[in-house]
C-alpha atoms as an extended CHARMM CRD file, in Angstrom:
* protein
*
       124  EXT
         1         1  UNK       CA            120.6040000000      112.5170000000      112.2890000000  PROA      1               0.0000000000
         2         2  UNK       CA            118.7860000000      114.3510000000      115.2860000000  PROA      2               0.0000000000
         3         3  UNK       CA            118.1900000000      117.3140000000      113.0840000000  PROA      3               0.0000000000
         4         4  UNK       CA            117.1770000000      115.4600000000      109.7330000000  PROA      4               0.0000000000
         5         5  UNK       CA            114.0820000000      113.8270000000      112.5370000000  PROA      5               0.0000000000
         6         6  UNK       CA            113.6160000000      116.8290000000      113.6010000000  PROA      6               0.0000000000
         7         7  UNK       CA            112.9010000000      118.4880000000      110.4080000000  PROA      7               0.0000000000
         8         8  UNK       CA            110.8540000000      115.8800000000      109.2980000000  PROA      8               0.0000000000
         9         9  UNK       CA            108.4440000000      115.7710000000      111.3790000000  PROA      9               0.0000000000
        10        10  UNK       CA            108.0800000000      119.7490000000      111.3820000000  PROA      10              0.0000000000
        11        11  UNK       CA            107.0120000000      119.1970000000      108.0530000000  PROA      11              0.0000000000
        12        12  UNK       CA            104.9830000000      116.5820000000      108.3640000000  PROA      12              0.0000000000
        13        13  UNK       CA            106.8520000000      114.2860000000      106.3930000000  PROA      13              0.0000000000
        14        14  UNK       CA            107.8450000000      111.5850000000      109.5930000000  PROA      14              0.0000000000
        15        15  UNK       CA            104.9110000000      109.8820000000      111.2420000000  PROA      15              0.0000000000
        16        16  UNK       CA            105.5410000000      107.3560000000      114.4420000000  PROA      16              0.0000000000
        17        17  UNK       CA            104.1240000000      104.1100000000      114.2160000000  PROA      17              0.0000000000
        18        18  UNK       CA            104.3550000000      100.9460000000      116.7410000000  PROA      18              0.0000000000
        19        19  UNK       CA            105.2180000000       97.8170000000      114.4570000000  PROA      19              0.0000000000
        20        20  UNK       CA            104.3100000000       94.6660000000      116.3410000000  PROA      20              0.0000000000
        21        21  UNK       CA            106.5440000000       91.5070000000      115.1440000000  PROA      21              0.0000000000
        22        22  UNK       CA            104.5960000000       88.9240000000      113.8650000000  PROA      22              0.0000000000
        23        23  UNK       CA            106.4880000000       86.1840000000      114.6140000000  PROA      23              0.0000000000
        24        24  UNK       CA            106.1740000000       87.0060000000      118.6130000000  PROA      24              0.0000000000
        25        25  UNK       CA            102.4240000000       86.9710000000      117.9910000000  PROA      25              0.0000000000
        26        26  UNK       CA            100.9700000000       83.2340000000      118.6300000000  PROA      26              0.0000000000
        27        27  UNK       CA             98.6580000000       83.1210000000      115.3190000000  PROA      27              0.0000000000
        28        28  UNK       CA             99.3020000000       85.0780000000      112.5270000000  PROA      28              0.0000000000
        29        29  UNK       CA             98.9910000000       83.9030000000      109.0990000000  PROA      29              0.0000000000
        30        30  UNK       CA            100.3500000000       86.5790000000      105.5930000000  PROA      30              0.0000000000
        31        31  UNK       CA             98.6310000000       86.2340000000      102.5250000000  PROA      31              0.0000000000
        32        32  UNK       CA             99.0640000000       88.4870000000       99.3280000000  PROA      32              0.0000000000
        33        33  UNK       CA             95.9460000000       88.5060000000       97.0690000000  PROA      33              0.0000000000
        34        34  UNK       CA             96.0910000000       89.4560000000       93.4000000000  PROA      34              0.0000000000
        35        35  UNK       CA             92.4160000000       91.1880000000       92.4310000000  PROA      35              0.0000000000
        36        36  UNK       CA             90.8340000000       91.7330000000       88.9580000000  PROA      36              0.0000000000
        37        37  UNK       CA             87.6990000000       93.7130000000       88.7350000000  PROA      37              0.0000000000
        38        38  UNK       CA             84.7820000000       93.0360000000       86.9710000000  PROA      38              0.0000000000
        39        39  UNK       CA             84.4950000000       96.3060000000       85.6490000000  PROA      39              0.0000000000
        40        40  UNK       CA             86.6560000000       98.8770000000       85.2280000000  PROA      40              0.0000000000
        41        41  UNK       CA             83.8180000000      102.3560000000       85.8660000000  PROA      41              0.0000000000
        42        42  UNK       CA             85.1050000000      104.6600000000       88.9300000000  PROA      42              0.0000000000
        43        43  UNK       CA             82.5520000000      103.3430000000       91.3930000000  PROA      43              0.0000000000
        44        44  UNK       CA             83.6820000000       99.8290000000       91.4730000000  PROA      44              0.0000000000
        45        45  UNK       CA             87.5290000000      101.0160000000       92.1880000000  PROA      45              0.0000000000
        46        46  UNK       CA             85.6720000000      103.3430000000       94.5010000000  PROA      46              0.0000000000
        47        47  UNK       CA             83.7400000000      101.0730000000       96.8650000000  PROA      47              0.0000000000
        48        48  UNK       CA             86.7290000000       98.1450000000       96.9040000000  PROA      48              0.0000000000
        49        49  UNK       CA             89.2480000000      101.0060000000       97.4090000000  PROA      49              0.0000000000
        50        50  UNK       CA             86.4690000000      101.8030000000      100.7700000000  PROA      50              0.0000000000
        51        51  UNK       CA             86.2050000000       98.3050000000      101.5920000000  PROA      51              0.0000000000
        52        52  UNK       CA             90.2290000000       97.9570000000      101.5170000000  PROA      52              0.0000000000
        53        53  UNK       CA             90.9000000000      100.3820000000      104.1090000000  PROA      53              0.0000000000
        54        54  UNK       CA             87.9460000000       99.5110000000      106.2780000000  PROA      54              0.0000000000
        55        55  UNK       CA             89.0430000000       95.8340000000      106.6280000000  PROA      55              0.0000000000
        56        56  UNK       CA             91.0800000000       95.1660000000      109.7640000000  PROA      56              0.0000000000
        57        57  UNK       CA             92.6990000000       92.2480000000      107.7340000000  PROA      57              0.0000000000
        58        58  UNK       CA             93.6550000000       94.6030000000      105.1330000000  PROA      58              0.0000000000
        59        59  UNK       CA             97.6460000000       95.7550000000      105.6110000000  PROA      59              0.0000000000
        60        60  UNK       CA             98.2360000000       97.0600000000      102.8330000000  PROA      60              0.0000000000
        61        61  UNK       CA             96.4440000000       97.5020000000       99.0320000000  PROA      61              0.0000000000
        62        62  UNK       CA             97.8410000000       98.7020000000       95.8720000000  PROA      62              0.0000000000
        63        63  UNK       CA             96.5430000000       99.7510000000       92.3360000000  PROA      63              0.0000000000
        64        64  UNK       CA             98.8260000000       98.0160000000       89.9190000000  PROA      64              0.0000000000
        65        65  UNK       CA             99.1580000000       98.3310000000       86.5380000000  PROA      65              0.0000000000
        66        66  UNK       CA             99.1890000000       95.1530000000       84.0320000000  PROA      66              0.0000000000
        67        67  UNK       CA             96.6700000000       92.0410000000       84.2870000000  PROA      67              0.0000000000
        68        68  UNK       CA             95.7560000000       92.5030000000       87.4400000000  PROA      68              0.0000000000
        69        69  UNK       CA             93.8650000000       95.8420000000       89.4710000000  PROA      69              0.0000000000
        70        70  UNK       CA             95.2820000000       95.3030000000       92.8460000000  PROA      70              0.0000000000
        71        71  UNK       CA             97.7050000000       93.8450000000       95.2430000000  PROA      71              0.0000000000
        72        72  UNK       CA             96.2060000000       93.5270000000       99.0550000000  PROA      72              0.0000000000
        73        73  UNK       CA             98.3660000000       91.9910000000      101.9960000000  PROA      73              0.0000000000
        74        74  UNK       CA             96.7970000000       90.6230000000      104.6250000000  PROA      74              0.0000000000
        75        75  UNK       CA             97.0980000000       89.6940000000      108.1840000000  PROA      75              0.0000000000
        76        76  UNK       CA             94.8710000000       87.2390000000      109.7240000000  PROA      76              0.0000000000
        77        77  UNK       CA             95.0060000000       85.1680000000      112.7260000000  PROA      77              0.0000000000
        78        78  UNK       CA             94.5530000000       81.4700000000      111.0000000000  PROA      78              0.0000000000
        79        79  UNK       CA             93.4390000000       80.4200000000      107.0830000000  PROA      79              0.0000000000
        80        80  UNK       CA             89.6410000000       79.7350000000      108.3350000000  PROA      80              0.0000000000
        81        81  UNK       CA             90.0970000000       83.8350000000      108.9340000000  PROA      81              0.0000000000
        82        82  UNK       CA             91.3140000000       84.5020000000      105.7110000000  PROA      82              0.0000000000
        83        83  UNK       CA             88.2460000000       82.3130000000      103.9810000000  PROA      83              0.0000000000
        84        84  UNK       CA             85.9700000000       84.6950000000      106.0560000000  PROA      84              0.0000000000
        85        85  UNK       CA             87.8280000000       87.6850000000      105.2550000000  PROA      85              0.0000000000
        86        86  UNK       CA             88.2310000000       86.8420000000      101.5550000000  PROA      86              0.0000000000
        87        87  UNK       CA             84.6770000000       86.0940000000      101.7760000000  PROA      87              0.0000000000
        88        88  UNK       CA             83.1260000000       89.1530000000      102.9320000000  PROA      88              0.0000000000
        89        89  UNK       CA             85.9450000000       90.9790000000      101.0160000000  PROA      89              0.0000000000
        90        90  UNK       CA             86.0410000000       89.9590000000       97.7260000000  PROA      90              0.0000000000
        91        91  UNK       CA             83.0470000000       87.6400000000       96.9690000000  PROA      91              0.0000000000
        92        92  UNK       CA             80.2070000000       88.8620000000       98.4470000000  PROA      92              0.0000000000
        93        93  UNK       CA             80.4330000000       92.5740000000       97.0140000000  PROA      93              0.0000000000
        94        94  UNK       CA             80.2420000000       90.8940000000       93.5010000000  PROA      94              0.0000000000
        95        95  UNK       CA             82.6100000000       94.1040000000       92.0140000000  PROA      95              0.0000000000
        96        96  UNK       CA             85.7010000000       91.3720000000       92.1390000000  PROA      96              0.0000000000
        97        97  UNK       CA             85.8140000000       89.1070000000       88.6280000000  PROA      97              0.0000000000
        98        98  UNK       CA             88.7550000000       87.5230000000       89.7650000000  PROA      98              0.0000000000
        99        99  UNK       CA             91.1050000000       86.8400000000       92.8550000000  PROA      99              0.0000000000
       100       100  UNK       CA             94.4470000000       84.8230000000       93.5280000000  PROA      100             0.0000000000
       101       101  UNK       CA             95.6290000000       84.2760000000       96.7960000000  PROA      101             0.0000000000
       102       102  UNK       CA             99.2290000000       83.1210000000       97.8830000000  PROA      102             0.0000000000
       103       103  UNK       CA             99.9850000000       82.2030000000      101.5880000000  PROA      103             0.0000000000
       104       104  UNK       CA            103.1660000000       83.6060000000      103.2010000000  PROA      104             0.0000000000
       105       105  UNK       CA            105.0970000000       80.7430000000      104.3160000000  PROA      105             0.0000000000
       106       106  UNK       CA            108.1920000000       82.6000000000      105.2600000000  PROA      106             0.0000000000
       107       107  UNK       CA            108.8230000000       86.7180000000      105.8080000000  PROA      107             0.0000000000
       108       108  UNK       CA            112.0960000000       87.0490000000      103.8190000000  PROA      108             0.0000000000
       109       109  UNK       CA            112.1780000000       90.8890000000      104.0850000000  PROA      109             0.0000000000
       110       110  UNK       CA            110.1700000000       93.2330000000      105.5780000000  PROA      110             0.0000000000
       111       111  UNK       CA            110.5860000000       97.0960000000      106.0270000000  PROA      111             0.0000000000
       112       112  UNK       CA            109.3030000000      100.6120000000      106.3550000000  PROA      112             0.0000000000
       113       113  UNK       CA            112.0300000000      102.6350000000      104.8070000000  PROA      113             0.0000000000
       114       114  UNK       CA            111.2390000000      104.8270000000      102.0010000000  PROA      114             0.0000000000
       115       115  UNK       CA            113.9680000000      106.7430000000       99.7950000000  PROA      115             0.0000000000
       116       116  UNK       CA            114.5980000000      110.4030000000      100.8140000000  PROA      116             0.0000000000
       117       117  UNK       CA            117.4230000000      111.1360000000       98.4930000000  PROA      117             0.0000000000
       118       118  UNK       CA            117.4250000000      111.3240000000       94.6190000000  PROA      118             0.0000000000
       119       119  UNK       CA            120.5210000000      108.0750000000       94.0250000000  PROA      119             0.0000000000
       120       120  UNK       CA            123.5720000000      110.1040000000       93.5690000000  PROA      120             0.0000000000
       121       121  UNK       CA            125.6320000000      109.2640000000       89.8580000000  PROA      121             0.0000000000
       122       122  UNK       CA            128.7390000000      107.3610000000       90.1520000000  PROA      122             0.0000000000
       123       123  UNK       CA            131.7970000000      108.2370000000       87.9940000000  PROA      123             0.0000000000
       124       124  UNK       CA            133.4550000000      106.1250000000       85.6930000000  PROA      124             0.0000000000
C-alpha cells in the first residue's frame, strides 16, 4: 500500500486534501442545482464555467449531457445563502435559461475514491 502512495504521488497522480465533515459544522445546508443555458455558443459555457469555480459556494460542477448543461453542488451556510448565491450565480449573469434546485436533506453517501484499476473479468 506504502509503495502504491508512494508512486502516486511521484507522478502526480495523488493530491492531499483536508475534508471537513459537514455534519460537525453548526450550519451547513447541500443543494444540487440542475442548469440549462440560454445559449449554447462557447462564451456562455465559458464565463459560467469561470463563475463556477470562482464561487466559494460552488463544490463541485459538471457538464452533463441530456436536457440539462450542468450539475453544480453546493455548500452554503443556511437557504437565505443559497437565494444569494443562486442569485448572483445564476440570475443575474442572464447566460442561465433555466435552473432547478433540490435541497439535501440527508448525505446518504459521500466519497473521494476514484477507480485505479481497469474491473478485472470474472469466469463463468
Amino acid at each position: 500500500m506504502q509503495r502504491r502512495l508512494l508512486r502516486y504521488c511521484t507522478s502526480g497522480l495523488l493530491r492531499q486534501v483536508a475534508v471537513l465533515d459537514p455534519e460537525l459544522l453548526p450550519a451547513t445546508t447541500l443543494a444540487t442545482v440542475l442548469v440549462t443555458m440560454e445559449r449554447d455558443t462557447l462564451r456562455l459555457h465559458t464565463a459560467f464555467r469561470a463563475r463556477m469555480r470562482a464561487a466559494p459556494e460552488v463544490q463541485q460542477c459538471y457538464a452533463l449531457a441530456g436536457e440539462w448543461d450542468y450539475i453544480v453542488i453546493m455548500a452554503v451556510s443556511s437557504v437565505a445563502h443559497y437565494r444569494e448565491a443562486a442569485e448572483r450565480l445564476f440570475v443575474d449573469e442572464g447566460n442561465v435559461k433555466r435552473y432547478d434546485t433540490r435541497l439535501v436533506f440527508d448525505s446518504v453517501k459521500s466519497g473521494l475514491q476514484l477507480p485505479t484499476r481497469l474491473p478485472t473479468r470474472r469466469k463463468r
